[in-house]
LONUNU-844852 format. One line per 2 residues: number of its first residue (from 1); their letters; for each residue x, y, z of N, C-alpha, C. Coordinates in pm, 1 decimal. Example, Ala and Ser with C-alpha at 12.3 -4.5 7.8 and 13.67 -1.06 7.14 Angstrom:
REM LONUNU-844852
1	as	1319.0 -569.0 780.0 1230.0 -450.0 780.0 1320.0 -330.0 780.0; 1285.0 -225.0 708.0 1367.0 -106.0 714.0 1290.0 3.0 787.0
***
This chain:
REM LONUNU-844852
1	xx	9373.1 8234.8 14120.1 9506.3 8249.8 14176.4 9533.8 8143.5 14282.1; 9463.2 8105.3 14347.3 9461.0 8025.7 14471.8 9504.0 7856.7 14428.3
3	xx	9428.7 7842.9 14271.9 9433.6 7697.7 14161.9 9593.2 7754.0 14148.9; 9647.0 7815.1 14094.7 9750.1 7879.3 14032.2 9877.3 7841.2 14159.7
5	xx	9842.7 7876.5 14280.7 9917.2 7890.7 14403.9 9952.2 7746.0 14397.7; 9885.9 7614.5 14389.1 9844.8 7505.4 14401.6 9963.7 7409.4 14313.3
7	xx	9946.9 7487.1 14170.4 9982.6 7340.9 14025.7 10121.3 7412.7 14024.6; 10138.4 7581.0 14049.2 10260.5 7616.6 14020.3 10230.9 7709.1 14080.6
9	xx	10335.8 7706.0 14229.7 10400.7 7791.7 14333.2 10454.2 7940.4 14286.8; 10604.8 7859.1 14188.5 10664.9 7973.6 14164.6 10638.4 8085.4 14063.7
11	xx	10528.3 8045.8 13936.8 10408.8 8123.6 13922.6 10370.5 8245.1 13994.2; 10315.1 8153.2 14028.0 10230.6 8206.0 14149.8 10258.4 8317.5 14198.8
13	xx	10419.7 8320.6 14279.4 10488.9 8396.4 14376.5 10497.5 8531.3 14280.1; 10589.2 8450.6 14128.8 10606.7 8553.2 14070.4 10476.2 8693.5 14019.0
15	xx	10366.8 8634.3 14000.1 10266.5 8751.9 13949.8 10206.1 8830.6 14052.8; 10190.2 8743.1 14221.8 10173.6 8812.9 14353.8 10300.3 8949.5 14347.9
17	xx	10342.7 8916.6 14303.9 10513.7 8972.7 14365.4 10454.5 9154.2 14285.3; 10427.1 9100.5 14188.3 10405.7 9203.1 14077.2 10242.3 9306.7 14053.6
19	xx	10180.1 9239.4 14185.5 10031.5 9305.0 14172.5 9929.8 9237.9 14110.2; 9995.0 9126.4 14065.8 9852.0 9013.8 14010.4 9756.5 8970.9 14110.9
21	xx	9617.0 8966.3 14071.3 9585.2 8954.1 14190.2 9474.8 8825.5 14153.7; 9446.3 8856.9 13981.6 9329.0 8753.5 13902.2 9368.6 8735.3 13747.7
23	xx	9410.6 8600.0 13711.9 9431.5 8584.8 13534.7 9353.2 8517.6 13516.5; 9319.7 8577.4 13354.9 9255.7 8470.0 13286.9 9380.7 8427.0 13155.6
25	xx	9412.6 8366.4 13115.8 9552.0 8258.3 13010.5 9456.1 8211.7 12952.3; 9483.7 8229.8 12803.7 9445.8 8199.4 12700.4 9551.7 8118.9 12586.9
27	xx	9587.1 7981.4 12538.7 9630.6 7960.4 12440.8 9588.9 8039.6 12282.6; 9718.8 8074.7 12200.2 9694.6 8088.7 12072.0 9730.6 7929.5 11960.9
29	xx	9649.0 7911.3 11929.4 9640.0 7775.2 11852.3 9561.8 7786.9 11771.0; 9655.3 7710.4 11656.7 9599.7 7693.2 11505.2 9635.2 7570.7 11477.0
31	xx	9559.1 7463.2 11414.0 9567.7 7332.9 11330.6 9686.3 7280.8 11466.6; 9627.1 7233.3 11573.1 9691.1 7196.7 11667.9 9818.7 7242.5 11703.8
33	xx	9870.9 7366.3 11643.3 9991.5 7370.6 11725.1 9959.6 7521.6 11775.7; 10042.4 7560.1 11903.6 10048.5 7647.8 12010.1 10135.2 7754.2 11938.6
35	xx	10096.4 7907.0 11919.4 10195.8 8004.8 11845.4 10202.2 8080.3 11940.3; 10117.2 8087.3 12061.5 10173.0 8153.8 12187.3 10048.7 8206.6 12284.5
37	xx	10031.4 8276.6 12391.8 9915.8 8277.4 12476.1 9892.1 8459.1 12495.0; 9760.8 8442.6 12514.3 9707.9 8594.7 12532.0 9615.9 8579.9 12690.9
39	xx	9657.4 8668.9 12811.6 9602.2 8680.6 12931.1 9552.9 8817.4 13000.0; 9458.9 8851.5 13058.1 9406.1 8927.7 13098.9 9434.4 8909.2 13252.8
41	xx	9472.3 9045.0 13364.8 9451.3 9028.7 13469.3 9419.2 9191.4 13535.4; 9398.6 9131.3 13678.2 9339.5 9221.2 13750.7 9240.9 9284.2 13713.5
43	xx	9127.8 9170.7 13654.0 9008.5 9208.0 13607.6 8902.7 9165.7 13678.6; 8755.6 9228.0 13692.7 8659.3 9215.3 13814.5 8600.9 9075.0 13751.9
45	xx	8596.2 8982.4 13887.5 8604.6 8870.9 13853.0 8431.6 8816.0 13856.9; 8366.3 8941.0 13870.2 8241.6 8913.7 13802.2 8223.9 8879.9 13682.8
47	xx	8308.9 8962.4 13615.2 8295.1 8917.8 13454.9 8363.4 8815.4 13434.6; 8416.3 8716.0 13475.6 8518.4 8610.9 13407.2 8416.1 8560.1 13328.3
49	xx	8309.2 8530.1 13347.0 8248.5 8412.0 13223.4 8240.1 8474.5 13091.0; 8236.6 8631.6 13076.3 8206.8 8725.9 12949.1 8350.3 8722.5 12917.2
51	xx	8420.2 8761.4 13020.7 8623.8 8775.0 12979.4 8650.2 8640.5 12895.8; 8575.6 8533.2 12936.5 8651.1 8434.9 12921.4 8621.8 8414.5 12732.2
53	xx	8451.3 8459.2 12738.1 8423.3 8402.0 12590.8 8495.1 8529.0 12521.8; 8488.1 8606.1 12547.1 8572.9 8761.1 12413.1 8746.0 8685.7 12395.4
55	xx	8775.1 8632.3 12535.2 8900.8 8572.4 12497.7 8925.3 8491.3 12419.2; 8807.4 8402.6 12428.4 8846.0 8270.6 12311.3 8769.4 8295.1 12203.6
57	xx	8704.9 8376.9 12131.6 8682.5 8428.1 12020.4 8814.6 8505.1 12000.0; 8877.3 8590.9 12070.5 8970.9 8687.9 12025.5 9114.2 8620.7 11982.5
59	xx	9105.0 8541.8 12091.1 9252.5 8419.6 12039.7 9201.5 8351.6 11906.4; 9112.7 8297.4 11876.2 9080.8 8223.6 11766.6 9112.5 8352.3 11644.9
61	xx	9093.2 8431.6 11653.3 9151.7 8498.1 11540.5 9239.1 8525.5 11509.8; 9325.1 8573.7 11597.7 9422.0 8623.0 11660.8 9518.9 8498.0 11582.3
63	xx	9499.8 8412.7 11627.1 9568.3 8289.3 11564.8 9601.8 8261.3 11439.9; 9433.6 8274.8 11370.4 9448.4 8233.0 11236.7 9551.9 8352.4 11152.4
65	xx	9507.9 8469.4 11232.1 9625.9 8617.5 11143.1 9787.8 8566.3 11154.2; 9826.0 8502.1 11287.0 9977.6 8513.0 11277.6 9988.9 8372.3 11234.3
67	xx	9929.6 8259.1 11191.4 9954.2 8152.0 11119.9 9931.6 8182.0 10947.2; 9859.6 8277.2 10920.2 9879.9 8314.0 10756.1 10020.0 8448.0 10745.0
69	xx	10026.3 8506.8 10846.0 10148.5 8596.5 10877.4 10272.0 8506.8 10830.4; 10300.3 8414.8 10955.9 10404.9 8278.6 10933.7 10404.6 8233.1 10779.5
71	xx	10251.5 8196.5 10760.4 10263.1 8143.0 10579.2 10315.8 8172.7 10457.1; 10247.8 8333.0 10501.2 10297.1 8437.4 10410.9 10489.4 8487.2 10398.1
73	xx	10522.5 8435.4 10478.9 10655.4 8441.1 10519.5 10738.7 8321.6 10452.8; 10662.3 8216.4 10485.5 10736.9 8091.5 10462.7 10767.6 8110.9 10295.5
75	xx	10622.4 8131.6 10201.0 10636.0 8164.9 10066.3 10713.7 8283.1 10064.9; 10742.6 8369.7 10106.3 10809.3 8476.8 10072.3 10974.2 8404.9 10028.1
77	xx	11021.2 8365.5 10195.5 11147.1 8298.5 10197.6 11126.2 8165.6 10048.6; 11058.1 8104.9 10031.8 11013.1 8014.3 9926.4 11067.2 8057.5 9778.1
79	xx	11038.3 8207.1 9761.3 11014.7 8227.9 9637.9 11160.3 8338.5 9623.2; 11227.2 8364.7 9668.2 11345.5 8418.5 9708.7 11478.9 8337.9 9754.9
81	xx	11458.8 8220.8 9783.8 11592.3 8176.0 9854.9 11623.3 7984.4 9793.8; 11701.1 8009.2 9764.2 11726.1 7873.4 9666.3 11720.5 7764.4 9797.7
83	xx	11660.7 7636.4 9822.7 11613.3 7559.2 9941.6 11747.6 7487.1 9955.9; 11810.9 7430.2 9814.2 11884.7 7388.3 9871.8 12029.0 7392.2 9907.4
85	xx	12078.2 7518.4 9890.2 12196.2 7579.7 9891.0 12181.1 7695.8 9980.8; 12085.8 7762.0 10000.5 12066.1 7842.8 10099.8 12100.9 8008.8 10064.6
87	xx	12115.5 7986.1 9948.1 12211.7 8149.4 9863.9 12060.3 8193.1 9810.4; 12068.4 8320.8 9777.5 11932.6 8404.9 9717.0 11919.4 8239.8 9552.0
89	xx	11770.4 8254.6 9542.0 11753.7 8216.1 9412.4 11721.5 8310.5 9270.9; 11729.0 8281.5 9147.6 11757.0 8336.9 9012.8 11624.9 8446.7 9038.2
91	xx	11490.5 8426.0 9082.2 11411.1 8524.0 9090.0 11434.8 8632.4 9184.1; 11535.9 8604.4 9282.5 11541.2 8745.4 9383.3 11688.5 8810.9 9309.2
93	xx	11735.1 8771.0 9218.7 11843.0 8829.9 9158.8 11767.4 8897.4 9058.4; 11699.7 8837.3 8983.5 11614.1 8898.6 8869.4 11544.5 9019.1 8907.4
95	xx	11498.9 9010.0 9025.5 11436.2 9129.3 9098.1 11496.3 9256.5 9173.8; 11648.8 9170.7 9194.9 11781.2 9313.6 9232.5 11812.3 9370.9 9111.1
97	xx	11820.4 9297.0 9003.6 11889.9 9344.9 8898.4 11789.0 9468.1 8860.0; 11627.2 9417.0 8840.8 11522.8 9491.0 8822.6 11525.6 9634.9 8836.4
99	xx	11540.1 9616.3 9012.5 11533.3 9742.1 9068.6 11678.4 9797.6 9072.4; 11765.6 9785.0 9032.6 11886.7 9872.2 8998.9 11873.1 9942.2 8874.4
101	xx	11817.0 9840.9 8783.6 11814.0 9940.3 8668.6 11702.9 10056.8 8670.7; 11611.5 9973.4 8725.4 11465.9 10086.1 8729.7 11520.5 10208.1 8811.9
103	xx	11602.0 10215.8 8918.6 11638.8 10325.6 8965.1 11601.9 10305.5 9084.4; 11502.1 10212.0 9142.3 11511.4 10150.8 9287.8 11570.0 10193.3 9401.7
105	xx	11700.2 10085.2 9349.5 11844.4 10081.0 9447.9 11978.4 10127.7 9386.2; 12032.1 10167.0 9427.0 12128.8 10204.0 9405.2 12272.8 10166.6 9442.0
107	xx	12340.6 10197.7 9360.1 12490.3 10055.7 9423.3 12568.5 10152.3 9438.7; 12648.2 10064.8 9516.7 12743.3 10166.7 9618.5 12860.5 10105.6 9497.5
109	xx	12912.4 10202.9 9448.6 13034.5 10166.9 9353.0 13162.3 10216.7 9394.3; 13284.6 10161.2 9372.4 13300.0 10059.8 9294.8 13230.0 9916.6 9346.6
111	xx	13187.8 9874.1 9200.6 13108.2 9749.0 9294.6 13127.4 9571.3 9210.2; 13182.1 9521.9 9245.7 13223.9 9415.9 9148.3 13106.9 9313.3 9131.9
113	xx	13118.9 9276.2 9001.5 13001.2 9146.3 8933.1 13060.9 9022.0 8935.7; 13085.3 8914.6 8995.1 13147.6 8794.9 8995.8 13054.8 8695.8 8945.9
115	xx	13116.9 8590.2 8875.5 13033.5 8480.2 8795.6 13121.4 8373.5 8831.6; 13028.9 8237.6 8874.3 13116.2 8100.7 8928.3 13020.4 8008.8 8851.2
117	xx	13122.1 7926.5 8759.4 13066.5 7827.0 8737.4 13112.2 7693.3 8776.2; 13056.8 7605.1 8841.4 13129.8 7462.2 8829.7 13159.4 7386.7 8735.9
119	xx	13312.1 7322.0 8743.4 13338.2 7186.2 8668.5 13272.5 7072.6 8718.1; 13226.6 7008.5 8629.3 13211.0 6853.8 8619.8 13056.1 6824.1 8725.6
121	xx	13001.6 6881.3 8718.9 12837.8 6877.0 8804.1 12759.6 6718.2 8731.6; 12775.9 6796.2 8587.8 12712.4 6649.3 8502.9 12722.4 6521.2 8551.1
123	xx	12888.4 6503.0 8557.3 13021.1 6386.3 8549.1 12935.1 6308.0 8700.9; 12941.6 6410.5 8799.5 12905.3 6400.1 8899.4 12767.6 6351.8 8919.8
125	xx	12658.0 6403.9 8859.6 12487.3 6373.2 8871.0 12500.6 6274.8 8815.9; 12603.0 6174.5 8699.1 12594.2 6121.7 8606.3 12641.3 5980.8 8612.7
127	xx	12729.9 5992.0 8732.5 12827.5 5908.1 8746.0 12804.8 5850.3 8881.2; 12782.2 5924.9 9014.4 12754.1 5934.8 9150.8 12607.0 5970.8 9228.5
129	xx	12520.2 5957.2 9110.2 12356.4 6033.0 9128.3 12348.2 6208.0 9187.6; 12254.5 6272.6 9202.8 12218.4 6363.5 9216.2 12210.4 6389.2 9347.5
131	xx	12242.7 6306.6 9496.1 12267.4 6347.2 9622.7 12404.6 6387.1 9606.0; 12514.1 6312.9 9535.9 12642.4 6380.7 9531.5 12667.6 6524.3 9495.8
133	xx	12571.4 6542.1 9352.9 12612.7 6636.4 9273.7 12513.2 6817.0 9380.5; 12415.4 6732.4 9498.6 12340.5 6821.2 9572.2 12469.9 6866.0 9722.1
135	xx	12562.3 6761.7 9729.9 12638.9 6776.0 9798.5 12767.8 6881.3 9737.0; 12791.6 6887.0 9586.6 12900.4 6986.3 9580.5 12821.1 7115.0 9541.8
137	xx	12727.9 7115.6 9519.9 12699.0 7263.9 9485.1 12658.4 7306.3 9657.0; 12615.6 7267.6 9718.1 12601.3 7303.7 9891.8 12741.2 7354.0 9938.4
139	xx	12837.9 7272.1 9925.1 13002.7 7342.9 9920.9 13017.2 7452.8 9880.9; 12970.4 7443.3 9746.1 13036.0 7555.2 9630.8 12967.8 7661.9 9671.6
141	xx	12863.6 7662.7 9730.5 12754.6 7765.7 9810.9 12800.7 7822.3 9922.2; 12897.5 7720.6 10006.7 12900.2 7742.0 10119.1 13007.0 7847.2 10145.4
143	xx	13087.4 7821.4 10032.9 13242.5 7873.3 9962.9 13245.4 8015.0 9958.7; 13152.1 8065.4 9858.8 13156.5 8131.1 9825.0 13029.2 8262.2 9893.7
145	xx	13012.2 8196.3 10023.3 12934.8 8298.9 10099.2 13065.1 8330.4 10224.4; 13183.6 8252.1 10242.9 13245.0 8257.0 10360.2 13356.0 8323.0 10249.5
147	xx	13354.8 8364.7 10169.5 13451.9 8454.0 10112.4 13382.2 8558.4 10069.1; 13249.7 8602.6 10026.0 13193.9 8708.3 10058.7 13050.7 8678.1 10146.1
149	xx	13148.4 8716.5 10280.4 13030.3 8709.0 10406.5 12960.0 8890.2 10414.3; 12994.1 8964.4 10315.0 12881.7 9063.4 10347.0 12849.4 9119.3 10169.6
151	xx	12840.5 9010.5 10123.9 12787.4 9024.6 9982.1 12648.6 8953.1 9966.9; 12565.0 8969.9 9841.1 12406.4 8863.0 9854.2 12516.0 8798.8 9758.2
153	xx	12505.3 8627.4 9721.4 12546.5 8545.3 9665.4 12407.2 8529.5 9606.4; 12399.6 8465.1 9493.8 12273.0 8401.5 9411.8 12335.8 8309.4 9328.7
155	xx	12223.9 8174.9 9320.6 12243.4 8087.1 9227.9 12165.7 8077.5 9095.1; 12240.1 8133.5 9022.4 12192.1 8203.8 8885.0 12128.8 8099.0 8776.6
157	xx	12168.7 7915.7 8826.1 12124.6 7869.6 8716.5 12172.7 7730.0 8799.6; 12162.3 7587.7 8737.3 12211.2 7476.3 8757.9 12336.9 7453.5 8868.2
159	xx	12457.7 7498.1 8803.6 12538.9 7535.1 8820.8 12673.3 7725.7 8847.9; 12577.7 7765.5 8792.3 12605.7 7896.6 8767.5 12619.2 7970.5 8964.0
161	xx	12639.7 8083.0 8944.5 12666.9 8165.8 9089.8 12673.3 8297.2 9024.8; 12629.2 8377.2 9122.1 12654.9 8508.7 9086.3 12686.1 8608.9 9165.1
163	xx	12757.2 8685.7 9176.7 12832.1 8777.1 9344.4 12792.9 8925.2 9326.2; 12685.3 9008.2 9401.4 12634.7 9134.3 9427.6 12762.6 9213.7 9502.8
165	xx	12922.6 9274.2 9504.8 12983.2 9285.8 9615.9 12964.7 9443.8 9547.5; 12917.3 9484.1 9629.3 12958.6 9647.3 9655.9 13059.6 9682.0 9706.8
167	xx	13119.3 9775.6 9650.3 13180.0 9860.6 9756.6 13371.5 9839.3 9750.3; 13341.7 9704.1 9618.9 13462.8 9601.0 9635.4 13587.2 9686.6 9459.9
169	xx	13597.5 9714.9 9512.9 13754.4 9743.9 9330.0 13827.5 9642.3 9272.6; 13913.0 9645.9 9193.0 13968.7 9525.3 9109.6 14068.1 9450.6 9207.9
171	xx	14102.2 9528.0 9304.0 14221.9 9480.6 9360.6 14199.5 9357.4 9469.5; 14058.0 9404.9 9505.8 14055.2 9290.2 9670.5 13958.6 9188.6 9576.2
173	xx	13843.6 9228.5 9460.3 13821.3 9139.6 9370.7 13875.3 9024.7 9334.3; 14010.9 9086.1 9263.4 14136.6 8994.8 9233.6 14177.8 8905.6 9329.0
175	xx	14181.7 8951.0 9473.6 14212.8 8880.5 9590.2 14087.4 8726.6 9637.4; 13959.1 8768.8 9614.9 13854.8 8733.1 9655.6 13862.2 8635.3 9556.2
177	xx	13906.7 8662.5 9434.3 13868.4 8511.6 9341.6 13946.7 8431.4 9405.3; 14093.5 8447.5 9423.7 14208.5 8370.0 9419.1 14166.1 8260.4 9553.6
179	xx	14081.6 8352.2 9618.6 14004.8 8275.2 9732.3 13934.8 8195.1 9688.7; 13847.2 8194.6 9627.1 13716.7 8121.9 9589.9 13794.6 7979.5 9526.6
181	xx	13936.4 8021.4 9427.3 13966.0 7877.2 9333.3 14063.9 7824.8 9484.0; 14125.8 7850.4 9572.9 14232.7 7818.9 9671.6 14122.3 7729.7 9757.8
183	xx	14037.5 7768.1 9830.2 13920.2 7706.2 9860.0 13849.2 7614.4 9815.5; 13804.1 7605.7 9692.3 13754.6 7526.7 9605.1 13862.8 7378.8 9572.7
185	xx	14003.0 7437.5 9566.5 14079.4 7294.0 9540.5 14109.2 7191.2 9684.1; 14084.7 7258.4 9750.0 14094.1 7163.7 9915.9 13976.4 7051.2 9911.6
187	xx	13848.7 7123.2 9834.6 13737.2 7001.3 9827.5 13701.4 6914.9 9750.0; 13730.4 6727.1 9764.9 13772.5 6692.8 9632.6 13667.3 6696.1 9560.1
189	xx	13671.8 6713.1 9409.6 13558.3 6741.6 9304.4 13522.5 6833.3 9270.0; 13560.3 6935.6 9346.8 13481.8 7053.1 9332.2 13590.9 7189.5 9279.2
191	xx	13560.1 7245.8 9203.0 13630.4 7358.3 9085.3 13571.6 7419.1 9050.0; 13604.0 7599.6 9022.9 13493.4 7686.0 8956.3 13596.6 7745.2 8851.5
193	xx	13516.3 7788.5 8752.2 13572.1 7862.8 8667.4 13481.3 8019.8 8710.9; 13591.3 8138.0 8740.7 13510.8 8254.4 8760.0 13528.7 8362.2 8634.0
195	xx	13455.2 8485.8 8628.9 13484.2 8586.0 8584.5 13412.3 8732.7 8675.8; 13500.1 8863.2 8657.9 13516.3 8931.7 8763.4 13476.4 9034.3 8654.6
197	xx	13369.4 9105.0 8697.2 13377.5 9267.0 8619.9 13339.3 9357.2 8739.5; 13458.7 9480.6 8764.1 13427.1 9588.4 8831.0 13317.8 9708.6 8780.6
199	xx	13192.9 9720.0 8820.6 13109.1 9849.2 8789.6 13180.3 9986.4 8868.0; 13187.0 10085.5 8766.3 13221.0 10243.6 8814.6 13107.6 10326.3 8750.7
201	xx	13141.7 10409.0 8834.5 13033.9 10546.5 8757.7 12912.6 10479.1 8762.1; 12802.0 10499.8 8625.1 12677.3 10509.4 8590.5 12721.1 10362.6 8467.5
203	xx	12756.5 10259.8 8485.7 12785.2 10153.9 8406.0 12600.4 10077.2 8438.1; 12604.3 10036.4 8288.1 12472.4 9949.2 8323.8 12531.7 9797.6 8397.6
205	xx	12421.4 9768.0 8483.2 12432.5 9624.5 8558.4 12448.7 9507.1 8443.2; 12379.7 9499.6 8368.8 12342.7 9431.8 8220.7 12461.4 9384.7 8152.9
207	xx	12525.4 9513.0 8151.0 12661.4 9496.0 8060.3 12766.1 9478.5 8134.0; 12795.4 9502.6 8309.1 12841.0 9452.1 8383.4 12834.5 9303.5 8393.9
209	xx	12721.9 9256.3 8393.6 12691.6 9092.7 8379.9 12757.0 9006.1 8265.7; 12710.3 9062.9 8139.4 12791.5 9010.9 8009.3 12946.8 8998.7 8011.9
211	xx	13006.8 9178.1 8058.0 13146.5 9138.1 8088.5 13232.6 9017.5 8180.9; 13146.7 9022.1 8290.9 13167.1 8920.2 8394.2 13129.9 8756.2 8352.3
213	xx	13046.7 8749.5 8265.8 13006.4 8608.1 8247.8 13084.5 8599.7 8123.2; 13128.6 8662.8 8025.1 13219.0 8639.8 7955.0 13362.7 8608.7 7943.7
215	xx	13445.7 8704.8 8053.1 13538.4 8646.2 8175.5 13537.7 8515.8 8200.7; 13415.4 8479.7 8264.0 13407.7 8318.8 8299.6 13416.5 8212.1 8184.5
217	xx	13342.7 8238.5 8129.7 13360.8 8150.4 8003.4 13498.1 8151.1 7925.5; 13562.1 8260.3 7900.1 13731.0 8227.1 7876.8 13801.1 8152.2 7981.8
219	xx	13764.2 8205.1 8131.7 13820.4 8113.7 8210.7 13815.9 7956.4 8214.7; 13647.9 7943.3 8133.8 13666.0 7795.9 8177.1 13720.1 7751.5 8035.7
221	xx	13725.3 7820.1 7894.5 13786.9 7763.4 7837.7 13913.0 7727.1 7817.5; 14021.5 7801.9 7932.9 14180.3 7827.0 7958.4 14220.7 7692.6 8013.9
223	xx	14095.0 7636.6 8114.6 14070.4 7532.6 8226.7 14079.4 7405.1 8106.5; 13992.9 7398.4 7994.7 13968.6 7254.1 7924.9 14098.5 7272.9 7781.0
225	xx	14188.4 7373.8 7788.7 14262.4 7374.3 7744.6 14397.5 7328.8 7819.6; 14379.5 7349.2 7934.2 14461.8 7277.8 8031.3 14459.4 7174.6 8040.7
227	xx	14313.9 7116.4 8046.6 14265.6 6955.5 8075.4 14171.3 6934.4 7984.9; 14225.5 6902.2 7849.4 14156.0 6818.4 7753.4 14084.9 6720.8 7786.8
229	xx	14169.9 6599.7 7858.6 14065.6 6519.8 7947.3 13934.0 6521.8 8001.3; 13911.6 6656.3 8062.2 13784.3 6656.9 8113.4 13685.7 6768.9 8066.8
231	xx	13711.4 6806.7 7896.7 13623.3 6818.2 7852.3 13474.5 6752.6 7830.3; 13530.5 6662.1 7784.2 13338.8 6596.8 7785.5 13297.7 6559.8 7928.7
233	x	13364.3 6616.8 7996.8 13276.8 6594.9 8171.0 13209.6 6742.3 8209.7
***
């Protein structure tokens, strides 16, 4: 305490203040970096040389648990969350869908199935390289989480999207697309073709999906019937 009084005062003041009277501070460190410190006080300072070694055996473990903790985390987020769009990825959808049908989870119905696909991604990877085409789907991501900010969004495929909204009916559905294409035309390049299926009752998720991705696909064929032109894009 007296070393302590010395390098740092206000330390110091502060653990006097509080009944400190003897620490021992221990770093937690793994593969050189610091994950945080473990200290002992107001302990008989006969023992510091025994305190000191149980401490640094105990931190050394201590360490290695919350650096495979962290790891185990990092893969978790890894294997669940698309890196570069930031929306759930196709395996943590595969795994909602899973557990809805298995009987898991349960959806709060009415609950709408939304499907987004982009125009012209190819045109784009094809024409402008693949930082461009990483730049409109990050949009199209970004889009369609700030129009459902309390829905899971997932990126179902290349281009594809897919919308979990509980709780949502045909009507604010209807509203929510009109968002998604109103939004979408402000950014240049970027266009979705959607389709919308409302789940009621005991409807399978499955056939909710088909309806909804089938939706989309008329939509986008309404779109290249509009614009012949940019069919082959």
């Amino acid at each position: 305490m007296e070393w302590l009084r010395e390098v740092n005062p206000v330390w110091h003041r502060s653990l006097t203040a509080v009944g400190v009277r003897s620490v021992v501070l221990f770093p937690l460190k793994y593969n050189g970096e610091t994950l945080g410190y473990m200290w002992v006080n107001n302990f008989n300072e006969e023992n510091t040389v025994k305190i000191k070694e149980t401490l640094e055996l105990t931190t050394f473990f201590l360490a290695a648990e919350i650096a495979n903790y962290r790891l185990l985390q990092r893969l978790e987020i890894m294997s669940s969350v698309d890196m570069l769009t930031g929306v759930r990825n196709r395996n943590s959808m595969n795994a909602v869908i899973d557990n809805i049908r298995g009987g898991k989870v349960s959806l709060w119905t009415p609950c709408a199935m939304v499907f987004c696909d982009l125009y012209g991604l190819k045109r784009v990877n094809d024409e402008e390289g693949h930082s461009a085409g990483d730049r409109i789907l990050k949009k199209a991501a970004a889009i369609l989480r700030e129009v459902f900010p309390d829905s899971e969004v997932y990126r179902a495929g290349g281009d594809e999207f897919m919308i979990i909204a509980e709780g949502m009916d045909e009507k604010t559905a209807a509203a929510k697309r009109k968002q998604i294409h109103d939004r979408a035309a402000a950014v240049e390049g970027l266009a979705f073709s959607t389709g919308v299926h409302v789940i009621r009752g005991e409807e399978d998720i499955r056939a909710a999906m088909r309806a909804a991705d089938g939706e989309m696909y008329a939509d986008k064929k309404a779109y290249y019937e509009r614009h012949p032109e940019r069919k082959s894009r």
